[in-house]
C-alpha positions in Angstrom: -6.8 -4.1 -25.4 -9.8 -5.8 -23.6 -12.1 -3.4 -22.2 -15.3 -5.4 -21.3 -18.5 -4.3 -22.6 -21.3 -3.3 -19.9 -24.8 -3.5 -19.9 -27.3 -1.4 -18.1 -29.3 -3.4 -15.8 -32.9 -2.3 -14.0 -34.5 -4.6 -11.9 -38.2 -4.5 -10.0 -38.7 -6.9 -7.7 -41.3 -8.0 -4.7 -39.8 -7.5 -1.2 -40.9 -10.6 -0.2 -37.7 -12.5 -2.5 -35.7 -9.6 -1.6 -33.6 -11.1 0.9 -33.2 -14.9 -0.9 -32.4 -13.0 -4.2 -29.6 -10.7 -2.7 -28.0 -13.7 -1.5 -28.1 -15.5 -4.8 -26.7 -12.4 -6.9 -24.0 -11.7 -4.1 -22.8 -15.4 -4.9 -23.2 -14.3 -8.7 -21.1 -11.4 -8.0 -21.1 -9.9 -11.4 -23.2 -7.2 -10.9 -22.8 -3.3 -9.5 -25.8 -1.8 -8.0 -26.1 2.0 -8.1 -26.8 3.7 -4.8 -30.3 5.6 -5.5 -29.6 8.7 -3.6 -31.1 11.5 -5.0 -33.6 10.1 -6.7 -36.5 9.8 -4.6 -36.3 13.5 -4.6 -37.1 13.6 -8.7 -40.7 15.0 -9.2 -41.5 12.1 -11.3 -41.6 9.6 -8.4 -44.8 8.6 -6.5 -44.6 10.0 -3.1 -45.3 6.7 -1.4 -41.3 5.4 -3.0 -39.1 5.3 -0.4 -35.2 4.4 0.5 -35.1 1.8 2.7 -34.0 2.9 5.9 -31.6 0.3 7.4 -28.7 2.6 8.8 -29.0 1.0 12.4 -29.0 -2.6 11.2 -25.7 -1.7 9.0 -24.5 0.5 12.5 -24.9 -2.7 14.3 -23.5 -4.6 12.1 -19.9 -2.5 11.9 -20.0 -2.4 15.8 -20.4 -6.0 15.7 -17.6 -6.4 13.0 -15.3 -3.9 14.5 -16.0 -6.0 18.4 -14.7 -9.1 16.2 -11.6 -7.0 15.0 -10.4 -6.1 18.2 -10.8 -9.7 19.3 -8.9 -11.0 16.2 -6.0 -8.5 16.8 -5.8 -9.5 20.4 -5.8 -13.4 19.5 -3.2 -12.6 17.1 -1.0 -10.6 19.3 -0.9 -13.9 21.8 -0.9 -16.5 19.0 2.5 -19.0 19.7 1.5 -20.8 16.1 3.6 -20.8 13.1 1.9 -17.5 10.7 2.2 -17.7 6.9 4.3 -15.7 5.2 1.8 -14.3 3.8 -2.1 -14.3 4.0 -4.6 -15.8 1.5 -8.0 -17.2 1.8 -9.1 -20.5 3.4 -11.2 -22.2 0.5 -14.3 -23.6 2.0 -17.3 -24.9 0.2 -20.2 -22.5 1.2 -22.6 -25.6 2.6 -20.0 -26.4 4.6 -19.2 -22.9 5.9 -22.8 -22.3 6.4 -23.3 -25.4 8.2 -20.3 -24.4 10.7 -21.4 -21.2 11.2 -24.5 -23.0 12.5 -22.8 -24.9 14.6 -20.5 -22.8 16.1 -21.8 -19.0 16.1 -23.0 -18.8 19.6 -19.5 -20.1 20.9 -18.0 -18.1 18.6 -19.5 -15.1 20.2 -19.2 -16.4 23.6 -15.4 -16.5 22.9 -15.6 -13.1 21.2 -16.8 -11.5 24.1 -14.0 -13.2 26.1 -11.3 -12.0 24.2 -12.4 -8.4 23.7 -12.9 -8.1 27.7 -9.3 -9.9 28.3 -7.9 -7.1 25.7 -9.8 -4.6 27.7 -8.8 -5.9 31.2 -4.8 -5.5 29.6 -5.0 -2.5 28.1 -6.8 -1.2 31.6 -3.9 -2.8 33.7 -1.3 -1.4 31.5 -2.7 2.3 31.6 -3.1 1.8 35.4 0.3 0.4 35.5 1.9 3.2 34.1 -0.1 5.8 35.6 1.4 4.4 38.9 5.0 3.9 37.6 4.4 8.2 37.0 3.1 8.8 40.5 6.3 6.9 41.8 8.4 8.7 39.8 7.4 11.6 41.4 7.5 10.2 44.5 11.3 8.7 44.8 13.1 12.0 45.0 11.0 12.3 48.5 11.3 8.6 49.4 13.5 9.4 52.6 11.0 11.9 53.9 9.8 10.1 57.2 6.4 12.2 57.2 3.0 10.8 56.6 1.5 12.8 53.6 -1.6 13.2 55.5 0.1 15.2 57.9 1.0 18.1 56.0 -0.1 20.7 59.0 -1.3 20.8 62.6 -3.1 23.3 64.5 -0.3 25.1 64.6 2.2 24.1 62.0 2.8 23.0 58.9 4.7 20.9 56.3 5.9 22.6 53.2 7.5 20.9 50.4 9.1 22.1 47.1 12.0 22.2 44.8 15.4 24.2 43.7 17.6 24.5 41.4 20.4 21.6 41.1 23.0 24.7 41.4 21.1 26.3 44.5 23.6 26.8 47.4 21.8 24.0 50.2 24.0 25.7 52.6 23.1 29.0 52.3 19.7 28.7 51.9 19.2 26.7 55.0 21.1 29.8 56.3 18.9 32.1 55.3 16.0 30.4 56.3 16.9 29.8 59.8 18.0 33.4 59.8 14.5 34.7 58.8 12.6 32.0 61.0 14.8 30.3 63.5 12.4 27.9 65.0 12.1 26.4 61.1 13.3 23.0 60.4 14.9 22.6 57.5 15.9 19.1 55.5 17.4 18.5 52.3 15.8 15.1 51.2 18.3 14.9 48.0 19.1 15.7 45.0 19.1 14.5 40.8 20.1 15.8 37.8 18.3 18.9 37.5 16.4 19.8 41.0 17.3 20.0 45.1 14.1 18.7 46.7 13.8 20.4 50.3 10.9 20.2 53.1 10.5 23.0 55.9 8.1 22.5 59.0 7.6 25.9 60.3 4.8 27.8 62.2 1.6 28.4 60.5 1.6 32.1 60.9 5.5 32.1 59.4 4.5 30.5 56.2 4.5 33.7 54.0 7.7 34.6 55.9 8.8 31.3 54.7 8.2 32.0 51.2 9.6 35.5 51.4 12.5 33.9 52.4 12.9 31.0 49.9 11.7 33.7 46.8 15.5 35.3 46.2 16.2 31.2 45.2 13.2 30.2 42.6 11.5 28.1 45.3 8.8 25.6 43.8 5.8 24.2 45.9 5.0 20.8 45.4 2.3 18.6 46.9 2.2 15.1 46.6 -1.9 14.4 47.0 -4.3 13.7 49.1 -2.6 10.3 50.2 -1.9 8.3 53.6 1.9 7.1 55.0 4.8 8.2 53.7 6.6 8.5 50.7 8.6 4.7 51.4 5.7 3.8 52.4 3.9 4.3 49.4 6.3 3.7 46.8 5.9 0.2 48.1 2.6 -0.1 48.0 2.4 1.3 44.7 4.8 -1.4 43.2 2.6 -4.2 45.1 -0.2 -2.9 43.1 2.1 -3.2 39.7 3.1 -6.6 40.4 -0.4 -7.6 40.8 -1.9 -6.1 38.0 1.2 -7.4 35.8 -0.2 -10.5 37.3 -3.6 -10.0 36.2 -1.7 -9.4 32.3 -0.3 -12.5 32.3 -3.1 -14.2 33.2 -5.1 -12.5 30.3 -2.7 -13.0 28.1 -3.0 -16.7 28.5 -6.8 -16.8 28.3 -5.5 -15.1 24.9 -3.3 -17.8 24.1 -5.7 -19.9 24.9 -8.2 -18.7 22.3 -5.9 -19.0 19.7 -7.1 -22.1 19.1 -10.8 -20.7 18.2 -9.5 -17.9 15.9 -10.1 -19.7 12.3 -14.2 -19.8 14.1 -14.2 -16.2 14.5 -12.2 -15.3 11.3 -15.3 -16.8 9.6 -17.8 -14.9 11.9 -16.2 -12.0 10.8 -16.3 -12.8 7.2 -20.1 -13.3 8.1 -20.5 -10.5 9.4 -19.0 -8.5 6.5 -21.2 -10.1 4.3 -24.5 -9.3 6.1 -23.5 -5.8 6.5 -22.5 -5.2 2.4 -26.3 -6.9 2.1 -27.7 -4.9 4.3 -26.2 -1.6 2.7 -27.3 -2.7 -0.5 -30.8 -2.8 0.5 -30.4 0.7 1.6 -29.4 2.2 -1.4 -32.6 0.4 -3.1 -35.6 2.1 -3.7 -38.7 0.2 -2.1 -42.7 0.9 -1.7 -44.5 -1.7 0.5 -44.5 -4.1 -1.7 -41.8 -4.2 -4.4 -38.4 -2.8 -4.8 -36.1 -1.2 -7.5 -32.4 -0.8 -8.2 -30.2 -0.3 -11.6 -26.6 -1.2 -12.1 -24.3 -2.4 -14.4 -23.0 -5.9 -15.3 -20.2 -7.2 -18.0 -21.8 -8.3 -21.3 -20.6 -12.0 -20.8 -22.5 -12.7 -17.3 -26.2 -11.6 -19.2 -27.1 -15.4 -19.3 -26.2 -15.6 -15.5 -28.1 -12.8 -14.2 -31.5 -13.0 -16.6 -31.6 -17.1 -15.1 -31.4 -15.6 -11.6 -33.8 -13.1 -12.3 -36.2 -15.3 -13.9 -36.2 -17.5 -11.3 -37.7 -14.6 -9.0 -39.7 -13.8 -12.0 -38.7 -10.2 -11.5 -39.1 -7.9 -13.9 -36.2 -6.3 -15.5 -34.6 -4.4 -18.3 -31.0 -5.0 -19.5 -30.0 -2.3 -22.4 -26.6 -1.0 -24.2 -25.4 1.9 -22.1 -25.9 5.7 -23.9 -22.6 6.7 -25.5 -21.7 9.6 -23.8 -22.3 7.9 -20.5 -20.0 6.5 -18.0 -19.7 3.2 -17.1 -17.7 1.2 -14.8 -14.6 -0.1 -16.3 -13.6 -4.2 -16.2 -10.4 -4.9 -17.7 -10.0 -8.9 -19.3 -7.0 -10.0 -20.6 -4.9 -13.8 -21.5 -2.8 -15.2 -18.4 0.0 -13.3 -19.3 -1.1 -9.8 -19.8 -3.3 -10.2 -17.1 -0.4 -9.8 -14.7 1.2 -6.4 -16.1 -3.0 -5.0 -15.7 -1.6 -3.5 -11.9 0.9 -1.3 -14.1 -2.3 0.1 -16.3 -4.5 0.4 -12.6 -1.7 2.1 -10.7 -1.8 5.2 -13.3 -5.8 5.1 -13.8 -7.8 2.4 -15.5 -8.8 3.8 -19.3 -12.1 5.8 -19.3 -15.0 4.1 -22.1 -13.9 4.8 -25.1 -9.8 4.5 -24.4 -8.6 1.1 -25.3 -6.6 -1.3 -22.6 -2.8 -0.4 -23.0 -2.0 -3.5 -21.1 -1.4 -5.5 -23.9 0.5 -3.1 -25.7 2.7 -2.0 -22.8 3.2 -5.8 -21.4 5.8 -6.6 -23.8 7.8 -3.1 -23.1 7.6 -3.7 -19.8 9.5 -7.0 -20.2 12.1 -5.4 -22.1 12.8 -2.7 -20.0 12.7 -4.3 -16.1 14.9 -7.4 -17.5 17.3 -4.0 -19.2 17.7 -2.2 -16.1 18.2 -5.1 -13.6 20.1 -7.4 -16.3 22.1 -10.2 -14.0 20.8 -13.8 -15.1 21.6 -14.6 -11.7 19.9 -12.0 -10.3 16.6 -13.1 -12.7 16.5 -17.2 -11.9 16.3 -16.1 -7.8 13.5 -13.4 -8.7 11.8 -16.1 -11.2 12.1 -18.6 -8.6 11.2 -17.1 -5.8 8.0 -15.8 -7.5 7.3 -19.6 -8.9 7.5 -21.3 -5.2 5.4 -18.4 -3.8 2.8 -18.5 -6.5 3.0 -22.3 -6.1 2.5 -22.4 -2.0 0.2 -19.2 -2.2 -3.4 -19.4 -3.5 -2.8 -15.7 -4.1 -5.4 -13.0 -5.5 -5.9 -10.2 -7.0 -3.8 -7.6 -7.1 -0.9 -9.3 -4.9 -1.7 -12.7 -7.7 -0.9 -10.1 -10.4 2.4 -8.5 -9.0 4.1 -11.8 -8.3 3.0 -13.6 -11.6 4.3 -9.6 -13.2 7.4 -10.2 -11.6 7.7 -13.8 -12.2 7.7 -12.6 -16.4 9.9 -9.8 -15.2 12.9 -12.1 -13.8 13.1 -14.5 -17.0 13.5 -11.0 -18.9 16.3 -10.4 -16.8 18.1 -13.3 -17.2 18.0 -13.0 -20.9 19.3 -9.6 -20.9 22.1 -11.0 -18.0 23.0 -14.2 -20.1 23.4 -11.4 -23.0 25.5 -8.8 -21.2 27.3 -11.7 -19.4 26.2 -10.6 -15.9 26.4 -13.7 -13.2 26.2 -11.9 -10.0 28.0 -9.1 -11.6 31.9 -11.3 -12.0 31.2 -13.3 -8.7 32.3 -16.3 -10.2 35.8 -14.6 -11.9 36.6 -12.8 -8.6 35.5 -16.5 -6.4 37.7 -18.3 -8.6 40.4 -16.1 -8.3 40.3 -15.2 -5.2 40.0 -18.8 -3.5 40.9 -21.2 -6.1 43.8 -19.3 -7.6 42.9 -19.5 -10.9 41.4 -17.4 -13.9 37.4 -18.2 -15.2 35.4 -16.1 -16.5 31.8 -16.2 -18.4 31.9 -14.7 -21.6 28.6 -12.6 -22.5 26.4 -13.9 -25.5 26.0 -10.2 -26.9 28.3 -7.6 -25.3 29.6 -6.3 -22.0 27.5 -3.0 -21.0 30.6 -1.9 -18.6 32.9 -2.4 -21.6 30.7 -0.8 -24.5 28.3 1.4 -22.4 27.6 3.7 -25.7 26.5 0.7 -27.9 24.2 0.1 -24.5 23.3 3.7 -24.5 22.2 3.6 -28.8 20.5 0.7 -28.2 18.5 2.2 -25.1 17.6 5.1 -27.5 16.5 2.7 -30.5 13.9 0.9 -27.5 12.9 4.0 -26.9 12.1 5.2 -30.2 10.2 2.6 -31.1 8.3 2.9 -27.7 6.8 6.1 -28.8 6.1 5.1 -32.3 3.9 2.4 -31.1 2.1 4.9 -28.8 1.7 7.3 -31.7 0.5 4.6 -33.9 -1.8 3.4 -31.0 -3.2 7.0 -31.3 -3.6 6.9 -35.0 -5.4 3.7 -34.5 -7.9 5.4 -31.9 -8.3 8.8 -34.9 -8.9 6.1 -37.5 -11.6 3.9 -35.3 -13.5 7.0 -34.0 -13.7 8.1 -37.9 -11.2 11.0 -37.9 -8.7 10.0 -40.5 -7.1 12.8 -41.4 -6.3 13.8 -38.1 -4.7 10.3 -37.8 -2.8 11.4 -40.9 -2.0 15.1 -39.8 -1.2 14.6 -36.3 0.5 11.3 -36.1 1.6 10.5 -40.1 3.4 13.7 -40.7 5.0 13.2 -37.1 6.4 9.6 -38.1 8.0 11.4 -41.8 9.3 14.2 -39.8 10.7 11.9 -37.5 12.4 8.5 -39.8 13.3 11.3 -42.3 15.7 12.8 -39.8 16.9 9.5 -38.4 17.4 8.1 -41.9 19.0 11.7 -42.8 22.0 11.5 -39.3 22.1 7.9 -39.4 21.4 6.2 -42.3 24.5 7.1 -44.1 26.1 4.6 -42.0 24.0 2.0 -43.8 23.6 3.3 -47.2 24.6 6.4 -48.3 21.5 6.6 -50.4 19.5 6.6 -47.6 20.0 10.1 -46.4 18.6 12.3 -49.1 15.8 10.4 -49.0 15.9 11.2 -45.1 16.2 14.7 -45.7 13.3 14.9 -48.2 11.0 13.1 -45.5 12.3 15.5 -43.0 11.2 18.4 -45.4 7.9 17.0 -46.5 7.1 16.3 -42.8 8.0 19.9 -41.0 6.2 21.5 -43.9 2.9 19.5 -43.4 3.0 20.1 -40.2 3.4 23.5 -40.5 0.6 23.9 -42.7 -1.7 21.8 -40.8 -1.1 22.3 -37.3 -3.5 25.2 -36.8 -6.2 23.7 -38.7 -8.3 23.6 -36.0 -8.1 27.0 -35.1 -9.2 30.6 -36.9 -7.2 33.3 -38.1 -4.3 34.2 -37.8 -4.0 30.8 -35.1 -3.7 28.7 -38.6 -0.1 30.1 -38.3 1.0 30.4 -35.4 -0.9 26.8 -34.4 1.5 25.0 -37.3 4.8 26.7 -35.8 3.5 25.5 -32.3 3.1 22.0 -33.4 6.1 21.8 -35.1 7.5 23.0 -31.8 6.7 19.7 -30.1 9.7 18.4 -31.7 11.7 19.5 -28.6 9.5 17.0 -26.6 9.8 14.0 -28.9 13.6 14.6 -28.4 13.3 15.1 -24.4 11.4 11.7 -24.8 13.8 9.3 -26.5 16.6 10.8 -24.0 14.6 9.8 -21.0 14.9 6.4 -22.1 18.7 6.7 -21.5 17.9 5.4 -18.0 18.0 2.2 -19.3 21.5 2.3 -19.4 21.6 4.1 -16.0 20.2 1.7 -14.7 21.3 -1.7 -16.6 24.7 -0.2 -15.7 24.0 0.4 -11.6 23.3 -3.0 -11.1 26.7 -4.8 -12.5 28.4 -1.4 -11.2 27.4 -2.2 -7.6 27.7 -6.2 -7.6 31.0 -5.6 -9.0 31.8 -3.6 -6.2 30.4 -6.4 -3.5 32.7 -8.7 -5.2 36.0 -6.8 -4.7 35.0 -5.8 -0.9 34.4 -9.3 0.0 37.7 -10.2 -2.1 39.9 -7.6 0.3 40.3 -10.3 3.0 42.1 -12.4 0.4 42.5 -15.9 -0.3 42.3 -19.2 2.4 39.2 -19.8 4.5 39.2 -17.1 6.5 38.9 -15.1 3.0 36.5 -17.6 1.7 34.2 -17.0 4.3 34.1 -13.0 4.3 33.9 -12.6 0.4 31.1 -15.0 0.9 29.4 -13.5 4.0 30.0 -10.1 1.9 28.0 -11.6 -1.3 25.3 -12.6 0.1 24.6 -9.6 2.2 25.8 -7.6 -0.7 23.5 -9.6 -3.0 20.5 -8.8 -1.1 20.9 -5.6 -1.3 21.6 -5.4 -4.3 18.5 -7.3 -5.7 16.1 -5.0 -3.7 17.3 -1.8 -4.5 17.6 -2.0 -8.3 14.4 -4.3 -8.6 12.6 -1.3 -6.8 14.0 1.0 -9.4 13.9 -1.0 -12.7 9.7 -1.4 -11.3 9.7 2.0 -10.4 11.5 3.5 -13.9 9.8 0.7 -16.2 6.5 2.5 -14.5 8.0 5.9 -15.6 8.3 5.3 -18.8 5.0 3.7 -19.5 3.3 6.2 -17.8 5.0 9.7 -19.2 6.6 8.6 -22.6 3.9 6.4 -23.5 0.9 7.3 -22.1 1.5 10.4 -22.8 1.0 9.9 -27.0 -2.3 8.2 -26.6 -3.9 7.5 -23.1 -5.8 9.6 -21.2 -7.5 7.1 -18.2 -9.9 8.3 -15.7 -12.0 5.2 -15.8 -14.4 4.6 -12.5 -13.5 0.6 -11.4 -16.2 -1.9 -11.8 -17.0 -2.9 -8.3 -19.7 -5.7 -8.1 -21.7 -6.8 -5.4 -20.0 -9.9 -4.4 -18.8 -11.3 -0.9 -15.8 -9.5 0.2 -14.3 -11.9 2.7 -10.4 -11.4 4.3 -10.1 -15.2 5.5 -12.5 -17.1 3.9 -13.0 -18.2 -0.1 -16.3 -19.4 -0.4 -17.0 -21.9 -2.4 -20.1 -23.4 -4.8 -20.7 -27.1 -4.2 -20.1 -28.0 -7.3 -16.4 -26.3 -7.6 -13.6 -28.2 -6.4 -11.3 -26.7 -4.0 -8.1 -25.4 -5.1 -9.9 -24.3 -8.5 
């Protein structure tokens, strides 16, 4: 339930340490500078305090990043070498990348340039190519015509070209053409799926005769351009100039190729560029005279040593105070290793606004519980844990991605618990391999039960997880009552809800433990409905003192609809054997011997696969579900703004301080 506290920061400054001192807190990265739009306009500022105008520096800047992008994409498209499976930051110690980017930037540049104009030379050729592969296209239907396009009319005749209908009678309509202008020549050139192409060379003064003649037939005029030889003659021509500029590609795409080697020199001109640029913006949302400049922010409570040395260093002055309570600040969430890694469940729904507290903690262990439930095969767990582990291990991974792997890493050894419990082993692979090629009966007993045996004990027990699921979110929200000093409401609204509720457990169930137990359920039950209707509608007037308890009581229905939902546990827990078991006996149809060995083996592992992705998405998905409706729902309402420092933003590089090792 780590929230970290925040601290207001306001900083003046002389312009003239501006630039040294952005660099120093963007290393720092621990602090968010507010944008000061807006305020320059407040009638309580001098007129001579400006924003600093830097738009076309950062404009440059993105057109020089974006240049740099295009060149990386067109490196990579070329790039023979052996990629990563996936992609995490080169460390590098920051006087050493500094030192390179000395060294290298103007070749760098020079091989930027190189690479964006052999990506624009392709992507030229390419349009070119196909714009010619179209004009031939419509130029093959006419490739016997033995006419020079240039010659579509002399003084006194003329060329005319155009389609028909596939279906059109060629016969007949040379027929009647010849019967409306008999000195007309008349050639059918051929034919394809859908059109007849034809060409007539008539008199000029018979054209609209011509016309008239072809209208009865849906004639269409075509004209192939303003071009020189015939139709052969250019088709040839056309595919010369293809096979050149295919040429040209090839050779670009070596030069490409050949860049590859340079491409970790312009993935850290990039990251240089990125880091300029986020400077420069921050000095435009500053506010500035000629002299001095001003921003405010926020910073976590813990880095306050950190920033006040930097800040005395510049001997700025500056003002660090406790934020007002009704006003919003960024929200930083801290938590141990392990909780740490269920935090992308909390940011997925909405970080918690000030004054919630972190669920992360809280939910982390139900979150274990329930993914290891719904996917529960210990087989199935030990790959996901281990796959996880050797990623993690090969990976320097961050952030988000760092969390959802080291999540899911938790999330498999909960599943093989829950398999070794319900005796799941790739649902009964080994019982149907051993009988199947070895002859012979083996089986692996479960340590608890066997869901597909007992599914209602499964379901009950669902129910129970469930139950207690939403008790600890209504006791979270009693907490939250209690710490904001509202006590009673904590007793009201959440203590009458927990009698109501054990009393009628203890008053349908706990007979089967001790028959004593359910009058004593019943007069919880009674005690708690009562209460409720009585203090329900204490916040309202009137007759809404009433009609407010009945309404609470009410809620009941939804505390019931609640503790059902968690039913997909069994769903679930019960898909995955379900469908294993069903691989199994496919791959077992082909029987015993080899040729049987291999197919239920082929069939397992492809079977396996699937199996392992589909239900992993779906015990991540429905874990999600019911943290985020059945849970949340008692105690959380989120809506807290992410605390985003200024702090270098690299894709490829990790920058490191001289005096932290790599790979710390």
């Amino acid at each position: 339930m780590a929230v970290t506290d925040m601290q207001k920061l306001t900083v003046i400054g002389l312009n003239s340490s501006r630039t040294p001192f952005l660099h120093e807190l963007m290393r720092l990265g621990v602090v968010e500078i507010n944008s000061q739009e807006g305020v320059v306009n407040d009638e309580e500022w001098m007129p001579d305090i400006f924003r600093t105008s830097n738009s076309a520096d950062v404009s440059r800047l993105e057109a020089d990043i974006a240049r740099v992008s295009v060149a990386l994409d067109a490196i990579n498209r070329y790039d023979t070498g052996k990629k990563p499976l996936i992609h995490t930051r080169k460390e590098i110690k920051r006087n050493v990348f500094v030192d390179h980017m000395n060294a290298t930037k103007t070749a760098t540049e020079m091989n930027v340039d190189h690479a964006v104009e052999s990506n624009k030379k392709i992507a030229d050729a390419r349009t070119e190519i196909n714009r010619l592969r179209t004009v031939i296209q419509g130029l093959q239907p006419w490739e016997t015509l033995d006419v020079p396009m240039e010659m579509t009319e002399t003084d006194y005749a003329c060329l005319v070209l155009g389609t028909v209908n596939v279906k059109t009678n060629g016969a007949q309509l040379q027929t009647d053409v010849l019967a409306a202008l008999p000195s007309a020549v008349v050639n059918e050139i051929g034919a394809d799926k859908q059109q007849k192409y034809f060409s007539f060379i008539c008199w000029k003064d018979e054209k609209d005769q011509l016309y008239e003649a072809l209208r009865p037939y849906g004639f269409v005029s075509v004209t192939l351009g303003e071009t020189k030889g015939t139709p052969a003659e250019l088709i040839q021509s056309y595919e010369g100039q293809i096979t050149a500029l295919e040429q040209e590609i090839k050779e670009e795409e070596q030069k490409l190729e050949a860049l590859a080697a340079a491409k970790q020199d312009i993935e850290y001109l990039y990251d240089s560029l990125c880091m300029r640029r986020d400077r420069a913006k921050v000095v435009g949302d500053m506010l500035s005279t000629e002299t001095v400049f001003y921003f405010d922010g926020w910073m976590p409570k813990w880095s306050r040593e950190k920033v006040e040395n930097l800040l005395k260093k510049y001997e700025f002055y500056y003002n660090i105070e406790e934020p007002d309570p009704d006003e919003e600040v960024p929200i930083l969430l801290h938590n141990n290793g392990v909780v740490t890694a269920f935090e992308g469940v909390t940011s997925m729904y909405s970080l918690p606004a000030r004054h919630d507290i972190d669920p992360t903690a809280i939910l982390a262990p139900f979150y274990f519980i329930f993914f290891g439930l719904m996917l529960s095969d210990a087989a199935y767990g030990i790959i996901l844990s281990v796959g996880c582990a050797i990623i993690l291990k090969k990976y320097k991974l961050e952030g988000t991605m760092y969390r959802m792997f080291k999540m899911f890493f938790y999330c498999g050894i909960s599943t093989f618990i829950w398999g070794a419990l319900f005796g799941g082993w790739f649902g009964d692979f080994f019982t149907v391999a051993a009988k199947t090629i070895f002859g012979v009966d083996f089986a692996i007993n479960p340590i608890w039960f066997n869901p597909l045996e007992e599914p209602m004990k499964l379901l009950i027990f669902s129910l129970i997880l469930g139950g207690i699921h939403i008790f600890v979110g209504m006791g979270v929200q009693a907490y939250m009552y209690i710490r904001d000093g509202h006590p009673l409401d904590a007793l009201f609204d959440i203590g009458l809800w927990y009698l109501l509720l054990i009393g009628l457990v203890l008053f349908g169930f706990g007979g089967s433990l001790m028959p004593s137990l359910v009058p004593v359920g019943k007069y919880m039950a009674i005690v708690g409905a009562v209460g409720i209707l009585v203090t329900g509608g204490r916040k309202k007037k009137g007759l809404g003192k009433i009609t407010g308890g009945l309404g609470s009581l009410y809620g009941i229905t939804s505390y019931l609809s609640d503790v059902l939902s968690y039913s997909r546990l069994l769903a679930l827990g019960l898909a995955t054997g379900v469908v294993a078991q069903v691989i199994n006996t496919l791959g077992s149809l082909a029987g015993g011997g080899i040729v049987g060995s291999i197919v239920l083996i082929v069939v397992f592992l492809a079977g396996t696969v699937f199996n392992i992705a589909i239900n992993a998405l779906g015990a991540f998905v429905h874990s999600c579900r019911l943290q985020y409706v059945e849970f949340f729902g008692k105690f959380y309402t989120g809506g807290g703004r992410e605390f985003r420092p200024f702090e270098r933003k690299t894709k490829y590089v990790k920058i490191l301080e001289e005096d932290v090792e790599d790979g710390r």
